[in-house]
PQR file of N, CA, C, O and H, with PARSE charges and radii, in Angstrom:
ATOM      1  N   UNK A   1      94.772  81.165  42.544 -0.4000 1.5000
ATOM      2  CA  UNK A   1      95.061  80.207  43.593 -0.0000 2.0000
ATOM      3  C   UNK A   1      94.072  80.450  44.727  0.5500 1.7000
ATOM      4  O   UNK A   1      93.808  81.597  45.088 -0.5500 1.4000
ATOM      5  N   UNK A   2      93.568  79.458  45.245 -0.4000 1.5000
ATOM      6  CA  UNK A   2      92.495  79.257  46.369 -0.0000 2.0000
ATOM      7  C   UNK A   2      93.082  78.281  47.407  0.5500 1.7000
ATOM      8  O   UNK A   2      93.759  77.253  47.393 -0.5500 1.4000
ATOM      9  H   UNK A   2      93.783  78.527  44.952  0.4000 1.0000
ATOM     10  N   UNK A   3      92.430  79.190  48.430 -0.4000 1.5000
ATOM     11  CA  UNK A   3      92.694  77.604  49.781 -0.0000 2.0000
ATOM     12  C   UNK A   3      91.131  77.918  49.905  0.5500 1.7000
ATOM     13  O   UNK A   3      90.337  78.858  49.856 -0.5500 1.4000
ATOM     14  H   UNK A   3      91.879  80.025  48.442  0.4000 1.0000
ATOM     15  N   UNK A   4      91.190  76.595  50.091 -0.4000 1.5000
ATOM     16  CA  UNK A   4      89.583  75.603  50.500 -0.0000 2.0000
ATOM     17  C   UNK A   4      89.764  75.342  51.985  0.5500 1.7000
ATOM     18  O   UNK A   4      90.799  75.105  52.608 -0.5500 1.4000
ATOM     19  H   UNK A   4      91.835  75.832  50.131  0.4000 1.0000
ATOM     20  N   UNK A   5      88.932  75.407  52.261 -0.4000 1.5000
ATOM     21  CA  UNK A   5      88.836  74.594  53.800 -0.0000 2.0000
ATOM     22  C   UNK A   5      87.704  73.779  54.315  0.5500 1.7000
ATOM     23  O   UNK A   5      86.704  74.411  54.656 -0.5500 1.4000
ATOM     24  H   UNK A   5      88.091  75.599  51.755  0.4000 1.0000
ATOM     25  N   UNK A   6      87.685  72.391  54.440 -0.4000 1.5000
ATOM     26  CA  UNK A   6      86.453  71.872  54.065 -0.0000 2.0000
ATOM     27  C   UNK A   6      86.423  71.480  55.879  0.5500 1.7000
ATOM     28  O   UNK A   6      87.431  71.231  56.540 -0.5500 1.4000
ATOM     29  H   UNK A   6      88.497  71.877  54.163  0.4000 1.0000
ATOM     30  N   UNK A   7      85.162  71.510  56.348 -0.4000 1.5000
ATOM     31  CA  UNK A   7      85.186  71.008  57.676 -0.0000 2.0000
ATOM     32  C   UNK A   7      85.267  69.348  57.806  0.5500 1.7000
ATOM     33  O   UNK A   7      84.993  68.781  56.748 -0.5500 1.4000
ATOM     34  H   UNK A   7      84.343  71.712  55.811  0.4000 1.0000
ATOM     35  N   UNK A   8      85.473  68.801  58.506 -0.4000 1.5000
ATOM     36  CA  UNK A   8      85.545  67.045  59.174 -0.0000 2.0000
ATOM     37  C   UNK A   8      84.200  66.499  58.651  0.5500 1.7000
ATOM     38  O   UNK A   8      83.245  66.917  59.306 -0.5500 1.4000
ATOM     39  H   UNK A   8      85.695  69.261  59.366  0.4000 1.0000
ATOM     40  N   UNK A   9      83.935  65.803  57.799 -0.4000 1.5000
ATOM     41  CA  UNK A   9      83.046  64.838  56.991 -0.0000 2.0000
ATOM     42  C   UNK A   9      82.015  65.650  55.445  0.5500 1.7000
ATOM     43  O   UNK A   9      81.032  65.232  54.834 -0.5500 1.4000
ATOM     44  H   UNK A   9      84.711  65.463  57.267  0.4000 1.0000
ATOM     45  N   UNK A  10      82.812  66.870  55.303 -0.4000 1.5000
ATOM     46  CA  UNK A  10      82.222  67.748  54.626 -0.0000 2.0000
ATOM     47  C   UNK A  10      82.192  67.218  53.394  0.5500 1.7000
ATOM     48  O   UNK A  10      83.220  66.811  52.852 -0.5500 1.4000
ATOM     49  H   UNK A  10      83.610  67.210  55.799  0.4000 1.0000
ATOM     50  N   UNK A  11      80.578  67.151  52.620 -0.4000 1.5000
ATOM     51  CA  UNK A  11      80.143  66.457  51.119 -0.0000 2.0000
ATOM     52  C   UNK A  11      80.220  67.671  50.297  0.5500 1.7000
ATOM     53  O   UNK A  11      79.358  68.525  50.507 -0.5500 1.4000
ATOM     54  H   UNK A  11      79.744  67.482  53.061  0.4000 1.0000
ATOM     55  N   UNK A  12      81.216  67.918  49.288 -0.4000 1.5000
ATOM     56  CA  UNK A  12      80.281  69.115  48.194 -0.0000 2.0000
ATOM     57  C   UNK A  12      79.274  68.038  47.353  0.5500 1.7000
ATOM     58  O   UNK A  12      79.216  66.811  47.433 -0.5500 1.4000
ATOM     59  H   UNK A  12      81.916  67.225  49.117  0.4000 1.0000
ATOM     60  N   UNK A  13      78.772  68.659  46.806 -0.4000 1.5000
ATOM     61  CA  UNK A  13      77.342  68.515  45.851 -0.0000 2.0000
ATOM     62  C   UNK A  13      77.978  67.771  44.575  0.5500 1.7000
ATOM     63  O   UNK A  13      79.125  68.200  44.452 -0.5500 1.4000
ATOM     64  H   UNK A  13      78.819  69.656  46.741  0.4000 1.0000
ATOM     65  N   UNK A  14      77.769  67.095  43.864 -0.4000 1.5000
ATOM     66  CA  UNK A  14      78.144  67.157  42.275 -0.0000 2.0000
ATOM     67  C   UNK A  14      78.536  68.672  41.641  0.5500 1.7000
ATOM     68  O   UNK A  14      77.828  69.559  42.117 -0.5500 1.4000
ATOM     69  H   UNK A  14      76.837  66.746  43.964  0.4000 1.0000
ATOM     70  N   UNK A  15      79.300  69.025  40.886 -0.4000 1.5000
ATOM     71  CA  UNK A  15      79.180  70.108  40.285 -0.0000 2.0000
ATOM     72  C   UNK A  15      80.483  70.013  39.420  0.5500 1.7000
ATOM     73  O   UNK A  15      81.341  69.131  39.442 -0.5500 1.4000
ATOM     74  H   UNK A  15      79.875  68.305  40.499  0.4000 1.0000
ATOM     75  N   UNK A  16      80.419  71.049  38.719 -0.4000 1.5000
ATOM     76  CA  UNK A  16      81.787  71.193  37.540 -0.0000 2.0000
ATOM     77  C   UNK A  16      82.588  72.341  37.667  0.5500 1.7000
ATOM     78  O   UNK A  16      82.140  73.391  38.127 -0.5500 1.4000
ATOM     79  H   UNK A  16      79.722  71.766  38.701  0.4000 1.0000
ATOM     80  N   UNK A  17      84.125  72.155  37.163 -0.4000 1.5000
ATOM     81  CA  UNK A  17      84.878  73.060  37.078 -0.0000 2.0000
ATOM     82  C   UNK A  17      85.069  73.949  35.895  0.5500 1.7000
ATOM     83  O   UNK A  17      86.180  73.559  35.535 -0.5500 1.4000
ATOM     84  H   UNK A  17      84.489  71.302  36.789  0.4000 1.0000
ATOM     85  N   UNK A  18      84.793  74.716  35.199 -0.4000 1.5000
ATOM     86  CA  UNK A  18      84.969  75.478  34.119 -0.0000 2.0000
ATOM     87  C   UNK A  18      86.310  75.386  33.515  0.5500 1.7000
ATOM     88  O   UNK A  18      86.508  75.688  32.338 -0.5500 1.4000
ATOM     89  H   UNK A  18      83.890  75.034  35.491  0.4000 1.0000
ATOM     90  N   UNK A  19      87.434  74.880  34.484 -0.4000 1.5000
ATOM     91  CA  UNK A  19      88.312  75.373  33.938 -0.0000 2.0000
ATOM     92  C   UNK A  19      89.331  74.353  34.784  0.5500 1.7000
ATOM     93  O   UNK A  19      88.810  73.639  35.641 -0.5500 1.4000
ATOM     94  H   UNK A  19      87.274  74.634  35.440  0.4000 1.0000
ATOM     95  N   UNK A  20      90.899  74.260  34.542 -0.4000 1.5000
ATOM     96  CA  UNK A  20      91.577  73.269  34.931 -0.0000 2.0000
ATOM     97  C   UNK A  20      91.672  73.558  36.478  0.5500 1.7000
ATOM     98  O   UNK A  20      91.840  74.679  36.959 -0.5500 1.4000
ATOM     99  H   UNK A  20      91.323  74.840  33.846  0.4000 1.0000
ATOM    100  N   UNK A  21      91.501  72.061  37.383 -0.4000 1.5000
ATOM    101  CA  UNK A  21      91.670  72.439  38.517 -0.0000 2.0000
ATOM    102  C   UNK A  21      93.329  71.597  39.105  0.5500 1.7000
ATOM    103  O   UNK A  21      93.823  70.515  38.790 -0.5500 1.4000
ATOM    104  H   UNK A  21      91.365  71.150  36.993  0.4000 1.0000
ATOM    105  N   UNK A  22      93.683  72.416  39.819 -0.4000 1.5000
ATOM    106  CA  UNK A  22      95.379  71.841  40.494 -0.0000 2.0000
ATOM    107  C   UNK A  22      95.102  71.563  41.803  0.5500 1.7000
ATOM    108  O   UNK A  22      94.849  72.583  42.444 -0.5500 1.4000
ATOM    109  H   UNK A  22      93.281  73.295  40.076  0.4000 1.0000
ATOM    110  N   UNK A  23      95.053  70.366  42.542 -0.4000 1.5000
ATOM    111  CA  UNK A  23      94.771  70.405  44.077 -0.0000 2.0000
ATOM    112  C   UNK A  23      96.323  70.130  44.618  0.5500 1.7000
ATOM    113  O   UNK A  23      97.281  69.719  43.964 -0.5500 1.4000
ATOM    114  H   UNK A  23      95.259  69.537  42.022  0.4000 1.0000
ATOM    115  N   UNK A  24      96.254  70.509  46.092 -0.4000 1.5000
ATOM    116  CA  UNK A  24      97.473  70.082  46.596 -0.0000 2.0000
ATOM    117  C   UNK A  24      97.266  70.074  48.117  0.5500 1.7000
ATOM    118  O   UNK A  24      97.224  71.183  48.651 -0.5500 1.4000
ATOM    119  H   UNK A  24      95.475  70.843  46.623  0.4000 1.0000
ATOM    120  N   UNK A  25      97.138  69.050  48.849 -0.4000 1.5000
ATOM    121  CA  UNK A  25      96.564  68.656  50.114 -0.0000 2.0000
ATOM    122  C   UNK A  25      97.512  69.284  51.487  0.5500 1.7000
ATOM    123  O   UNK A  25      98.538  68.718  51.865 -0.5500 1.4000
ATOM    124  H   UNK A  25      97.171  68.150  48.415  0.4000 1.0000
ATOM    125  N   UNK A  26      97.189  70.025  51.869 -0.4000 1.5000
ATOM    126  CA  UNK A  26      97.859  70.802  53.167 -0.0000 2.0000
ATOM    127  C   UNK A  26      98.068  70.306  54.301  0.5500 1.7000
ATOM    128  O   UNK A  26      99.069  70.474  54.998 -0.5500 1.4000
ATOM    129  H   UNK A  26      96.356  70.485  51.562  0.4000 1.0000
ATOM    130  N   UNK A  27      97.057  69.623  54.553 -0.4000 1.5000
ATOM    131  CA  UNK A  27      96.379  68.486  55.949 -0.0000 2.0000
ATOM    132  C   UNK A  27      95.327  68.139  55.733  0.5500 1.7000
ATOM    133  O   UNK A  27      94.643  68.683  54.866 -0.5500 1.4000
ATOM    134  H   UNK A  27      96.244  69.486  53.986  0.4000 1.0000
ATOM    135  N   UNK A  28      94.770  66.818  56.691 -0.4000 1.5000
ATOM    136  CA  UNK A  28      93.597  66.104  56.476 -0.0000 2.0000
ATOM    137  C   UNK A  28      94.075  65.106  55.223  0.5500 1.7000
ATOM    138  O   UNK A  28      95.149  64.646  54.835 -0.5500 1.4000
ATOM    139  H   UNK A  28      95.326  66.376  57.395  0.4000 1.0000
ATOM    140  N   UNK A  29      92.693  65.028  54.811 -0.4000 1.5000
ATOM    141  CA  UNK A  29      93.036  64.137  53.186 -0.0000 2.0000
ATOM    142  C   UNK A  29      91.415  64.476  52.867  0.5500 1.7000
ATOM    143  O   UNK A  29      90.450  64.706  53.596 -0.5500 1.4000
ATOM    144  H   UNK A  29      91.821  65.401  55.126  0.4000 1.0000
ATOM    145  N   UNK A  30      91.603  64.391  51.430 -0.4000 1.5000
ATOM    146  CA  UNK A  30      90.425  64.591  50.777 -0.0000 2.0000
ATOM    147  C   UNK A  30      89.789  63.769  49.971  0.5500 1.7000
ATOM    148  O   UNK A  30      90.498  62.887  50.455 -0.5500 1.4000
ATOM    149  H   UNK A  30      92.387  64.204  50.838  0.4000 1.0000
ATOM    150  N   UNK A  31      89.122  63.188  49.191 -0.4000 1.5000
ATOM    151  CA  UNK A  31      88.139  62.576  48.406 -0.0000 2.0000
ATOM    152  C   UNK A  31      87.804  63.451  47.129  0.5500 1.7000
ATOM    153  O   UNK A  31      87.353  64.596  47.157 -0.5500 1.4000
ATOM    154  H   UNK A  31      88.546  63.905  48.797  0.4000 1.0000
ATOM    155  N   UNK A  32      88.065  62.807  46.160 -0.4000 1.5000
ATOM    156  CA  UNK A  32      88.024  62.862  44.956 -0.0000 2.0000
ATOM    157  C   UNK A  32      87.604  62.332  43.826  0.5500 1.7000
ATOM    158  O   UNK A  32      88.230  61.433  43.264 -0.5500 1.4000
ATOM    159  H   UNK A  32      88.431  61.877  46.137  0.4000 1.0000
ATOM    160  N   UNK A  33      86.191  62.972  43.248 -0.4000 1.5000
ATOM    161  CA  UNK A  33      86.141  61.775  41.768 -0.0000 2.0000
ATOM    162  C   UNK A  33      85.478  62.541  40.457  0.5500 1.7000
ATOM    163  O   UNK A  33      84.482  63.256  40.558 -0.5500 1.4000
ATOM    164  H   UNK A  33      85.683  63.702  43.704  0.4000 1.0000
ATOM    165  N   UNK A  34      86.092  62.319  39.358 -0.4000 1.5000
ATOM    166  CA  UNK A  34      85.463  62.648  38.189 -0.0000 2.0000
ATOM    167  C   UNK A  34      84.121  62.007  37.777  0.5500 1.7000
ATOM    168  O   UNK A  34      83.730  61.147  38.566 -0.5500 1.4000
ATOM    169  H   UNK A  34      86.902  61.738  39.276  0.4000 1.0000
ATOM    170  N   UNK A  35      83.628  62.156  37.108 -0.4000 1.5000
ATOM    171  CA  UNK A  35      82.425  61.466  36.787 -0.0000 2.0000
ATOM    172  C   UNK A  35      83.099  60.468  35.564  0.5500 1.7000
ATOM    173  O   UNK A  35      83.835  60.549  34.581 -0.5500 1.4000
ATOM    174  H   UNK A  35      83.945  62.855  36.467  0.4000 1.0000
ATOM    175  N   UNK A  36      82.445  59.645  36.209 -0.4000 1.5000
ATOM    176  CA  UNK A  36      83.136  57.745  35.685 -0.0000 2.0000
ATOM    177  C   UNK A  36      84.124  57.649  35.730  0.5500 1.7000
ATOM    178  O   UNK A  36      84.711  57.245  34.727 -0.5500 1.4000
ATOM    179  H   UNK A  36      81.847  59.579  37.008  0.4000 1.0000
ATOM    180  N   UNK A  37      85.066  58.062  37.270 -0.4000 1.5000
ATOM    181  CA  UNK A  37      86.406  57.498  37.439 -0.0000 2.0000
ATOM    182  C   UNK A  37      86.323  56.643  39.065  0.5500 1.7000
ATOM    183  O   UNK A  37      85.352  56.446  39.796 -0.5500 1.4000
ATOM    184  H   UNK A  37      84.589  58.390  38.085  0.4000 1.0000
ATOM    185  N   UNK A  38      87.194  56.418  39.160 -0.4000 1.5000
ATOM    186  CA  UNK A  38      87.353  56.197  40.437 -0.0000 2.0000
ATOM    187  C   UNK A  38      87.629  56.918  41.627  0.5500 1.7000
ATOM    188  O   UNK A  38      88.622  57.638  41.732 -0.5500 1.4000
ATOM    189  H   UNK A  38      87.983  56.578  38.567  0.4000 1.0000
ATOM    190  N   UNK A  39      86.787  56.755  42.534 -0.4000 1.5000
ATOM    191  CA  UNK A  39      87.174  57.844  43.380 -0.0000 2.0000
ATOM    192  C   UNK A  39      88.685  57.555  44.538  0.5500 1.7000
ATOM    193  O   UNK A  39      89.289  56.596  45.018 -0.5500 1.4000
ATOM    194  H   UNK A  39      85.980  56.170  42.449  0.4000 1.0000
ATOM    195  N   UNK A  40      88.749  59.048  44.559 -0.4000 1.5000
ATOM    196  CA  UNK A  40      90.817  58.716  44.964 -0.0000 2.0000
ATOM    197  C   UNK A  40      90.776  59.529  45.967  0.5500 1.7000
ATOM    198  O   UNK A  40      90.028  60.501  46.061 -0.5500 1.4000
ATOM    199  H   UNK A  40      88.258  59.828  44.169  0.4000 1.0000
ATOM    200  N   UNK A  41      92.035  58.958  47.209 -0.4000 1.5000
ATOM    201  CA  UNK A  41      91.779  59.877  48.549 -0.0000 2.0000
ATOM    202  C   UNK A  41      93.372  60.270  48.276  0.5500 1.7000
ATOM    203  O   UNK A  41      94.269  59.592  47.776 -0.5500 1.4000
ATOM    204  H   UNK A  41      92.643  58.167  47.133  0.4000 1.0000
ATOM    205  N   UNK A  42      93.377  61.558  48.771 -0.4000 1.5000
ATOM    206  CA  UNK A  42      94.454  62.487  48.852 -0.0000 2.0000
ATOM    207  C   UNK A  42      95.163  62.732  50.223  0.5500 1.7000
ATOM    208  O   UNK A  42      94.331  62.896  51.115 -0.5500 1.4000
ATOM    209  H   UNK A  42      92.648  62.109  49.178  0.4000 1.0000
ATOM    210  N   UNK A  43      96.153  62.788  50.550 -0.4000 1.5000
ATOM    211  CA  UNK A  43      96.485  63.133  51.818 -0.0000 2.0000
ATOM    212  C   UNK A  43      97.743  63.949  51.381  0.5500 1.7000
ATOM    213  O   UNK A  43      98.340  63.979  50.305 -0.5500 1.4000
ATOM    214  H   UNK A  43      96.829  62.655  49.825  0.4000 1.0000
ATOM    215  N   UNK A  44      98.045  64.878  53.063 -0.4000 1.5000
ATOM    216  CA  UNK A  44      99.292  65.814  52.854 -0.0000 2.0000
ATOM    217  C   UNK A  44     100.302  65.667  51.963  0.5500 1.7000
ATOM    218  O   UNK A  44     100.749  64.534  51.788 -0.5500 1.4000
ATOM    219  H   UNK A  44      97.560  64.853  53.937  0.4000 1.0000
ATOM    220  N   UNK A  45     100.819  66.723  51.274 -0.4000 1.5000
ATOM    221  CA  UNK A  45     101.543  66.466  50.252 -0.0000 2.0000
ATOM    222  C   UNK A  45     101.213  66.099  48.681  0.5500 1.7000
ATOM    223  O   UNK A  45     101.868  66.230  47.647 -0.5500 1.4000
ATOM    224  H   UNK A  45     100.456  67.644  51.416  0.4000 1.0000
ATOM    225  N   UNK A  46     100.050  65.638  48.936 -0.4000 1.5000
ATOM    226  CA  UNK A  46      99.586  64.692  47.385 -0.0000 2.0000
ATOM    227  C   UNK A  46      99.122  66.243  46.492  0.5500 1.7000
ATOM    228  O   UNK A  46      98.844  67.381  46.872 -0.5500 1.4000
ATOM    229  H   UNK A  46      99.518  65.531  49.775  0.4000 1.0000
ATOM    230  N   UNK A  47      99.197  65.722  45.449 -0.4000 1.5000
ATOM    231  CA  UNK A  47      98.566  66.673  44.113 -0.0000 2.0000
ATOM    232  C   UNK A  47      97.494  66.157  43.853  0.5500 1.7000
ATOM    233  O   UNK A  47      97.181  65.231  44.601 -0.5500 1.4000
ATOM    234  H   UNK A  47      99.422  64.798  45.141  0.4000 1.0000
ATOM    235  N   UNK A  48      96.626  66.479  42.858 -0.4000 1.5000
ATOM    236  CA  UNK A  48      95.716  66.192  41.362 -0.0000 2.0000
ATOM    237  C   UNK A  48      95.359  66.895  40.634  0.5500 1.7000
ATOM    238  O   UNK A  48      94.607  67.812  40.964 -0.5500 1.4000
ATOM    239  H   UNK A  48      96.880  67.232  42.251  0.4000 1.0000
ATOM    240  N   UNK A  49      95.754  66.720  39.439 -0.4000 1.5000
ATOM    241  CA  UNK A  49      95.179  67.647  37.803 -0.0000 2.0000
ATOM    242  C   UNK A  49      93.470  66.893  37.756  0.5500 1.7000
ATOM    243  O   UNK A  49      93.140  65.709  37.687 -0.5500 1.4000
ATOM    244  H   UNK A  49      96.364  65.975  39.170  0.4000 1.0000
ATOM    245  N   UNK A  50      92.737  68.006  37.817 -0.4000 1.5000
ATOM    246  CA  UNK A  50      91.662  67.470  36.715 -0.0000 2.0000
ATOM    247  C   UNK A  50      91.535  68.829  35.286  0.5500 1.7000
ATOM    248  O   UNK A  50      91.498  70.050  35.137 -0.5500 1.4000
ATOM    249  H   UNK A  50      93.005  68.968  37.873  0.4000 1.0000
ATOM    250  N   UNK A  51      91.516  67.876  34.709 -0.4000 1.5000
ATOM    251  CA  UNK A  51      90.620  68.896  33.031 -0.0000 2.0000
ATOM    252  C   UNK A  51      89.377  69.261  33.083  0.5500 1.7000
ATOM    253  O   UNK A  51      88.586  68.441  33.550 -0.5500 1.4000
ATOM    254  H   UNK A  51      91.546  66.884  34.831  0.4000 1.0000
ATOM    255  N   UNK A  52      89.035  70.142  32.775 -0.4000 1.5000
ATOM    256  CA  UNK A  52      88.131  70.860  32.706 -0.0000 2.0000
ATOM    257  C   UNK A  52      86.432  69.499  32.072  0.5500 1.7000
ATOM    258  O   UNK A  52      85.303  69.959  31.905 -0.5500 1.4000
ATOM    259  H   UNK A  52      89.677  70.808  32.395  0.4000 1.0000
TER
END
């Protein structure tokens, strides 16, 4: 288990997860997208599964 903390307009890069990721939004809201999905915004409370 990890807490992230991303600053106010913060881009990560493209990159991949090795392994299953579980999000779960604390505050703020976040931005989200698989490659060829749609991208999805998260706010407090919300989840997301991605597969590896």
């Amino acid at each position: 288990m990890y807490t992230v903390d991303f600053p106010p307009g913060y881009s990560s890069p493209v990159h991949r997860h090795n392994a299953q990721v579980f999000l779960y939004v604390l505050e703020g809201s976040i931005v989200t997208q698989v490659k060829g999905g749609k991208d999805i915004t998260l706010t407090p409370g919300q989840t997301y599964y991605e597969d590896p």
